[in-house]
C-alpha positions in Angstrom: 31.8 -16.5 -17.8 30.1 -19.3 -19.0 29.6 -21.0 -22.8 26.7 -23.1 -23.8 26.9 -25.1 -26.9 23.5 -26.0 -28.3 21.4 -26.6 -31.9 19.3 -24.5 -33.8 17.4 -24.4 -36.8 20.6 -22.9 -38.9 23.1 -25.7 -36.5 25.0 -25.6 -33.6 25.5 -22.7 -32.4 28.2 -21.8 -28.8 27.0 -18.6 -26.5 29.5 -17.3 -23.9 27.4 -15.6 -21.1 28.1 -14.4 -18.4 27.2 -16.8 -15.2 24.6 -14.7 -13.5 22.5 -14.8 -17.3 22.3 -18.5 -17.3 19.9 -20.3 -15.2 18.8 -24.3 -15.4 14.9 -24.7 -15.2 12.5 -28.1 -14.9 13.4 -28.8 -18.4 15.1 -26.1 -20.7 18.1 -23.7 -20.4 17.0 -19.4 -20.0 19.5 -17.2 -21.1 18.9 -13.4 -19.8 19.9 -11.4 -23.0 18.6 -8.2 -21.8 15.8 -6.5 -20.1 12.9 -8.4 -19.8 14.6 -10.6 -22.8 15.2 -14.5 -23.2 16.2 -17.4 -24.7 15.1 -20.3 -24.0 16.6 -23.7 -25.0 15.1 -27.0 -24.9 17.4 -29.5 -22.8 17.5 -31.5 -25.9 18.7 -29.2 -27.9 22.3 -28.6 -25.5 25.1 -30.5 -26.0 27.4 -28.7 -23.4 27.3 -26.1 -20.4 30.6 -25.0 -18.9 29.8 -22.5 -16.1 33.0 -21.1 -14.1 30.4 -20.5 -11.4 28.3 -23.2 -10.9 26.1 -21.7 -7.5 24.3 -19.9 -10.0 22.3 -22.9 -11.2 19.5 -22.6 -8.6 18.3 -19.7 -7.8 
């Protein structure tokens, strides 16, 4: 499991996924949410990433 603390429009906001849906890119955070389905979060937008599986970063 991992938990990603980031802001949004409404504030900040914590996610727990699990460590397989959450993958670093060049610049932003994806978050698998489904099927062909995404978030995507701006770098400076996280405060926090705490991944219990950490291999998963890099594809």
């Amino acid at each position: 499991m991992a938990t990603i603390i980031f802001d949004t429009p409404d504030g900040t906001r914590e996610r727990d996924v699990d460590d397989e849906d959450l993958n670093y890119r060049e610049d932003h955070w994806q978050v698998t949410l489904g099927d062909d389905d995404y978030l995507y979060i701006p770098l400076d937008r996280v405060y926090s990433v705490r991944m219990h599986d950490p291999h998963h970063l890099h594809d």
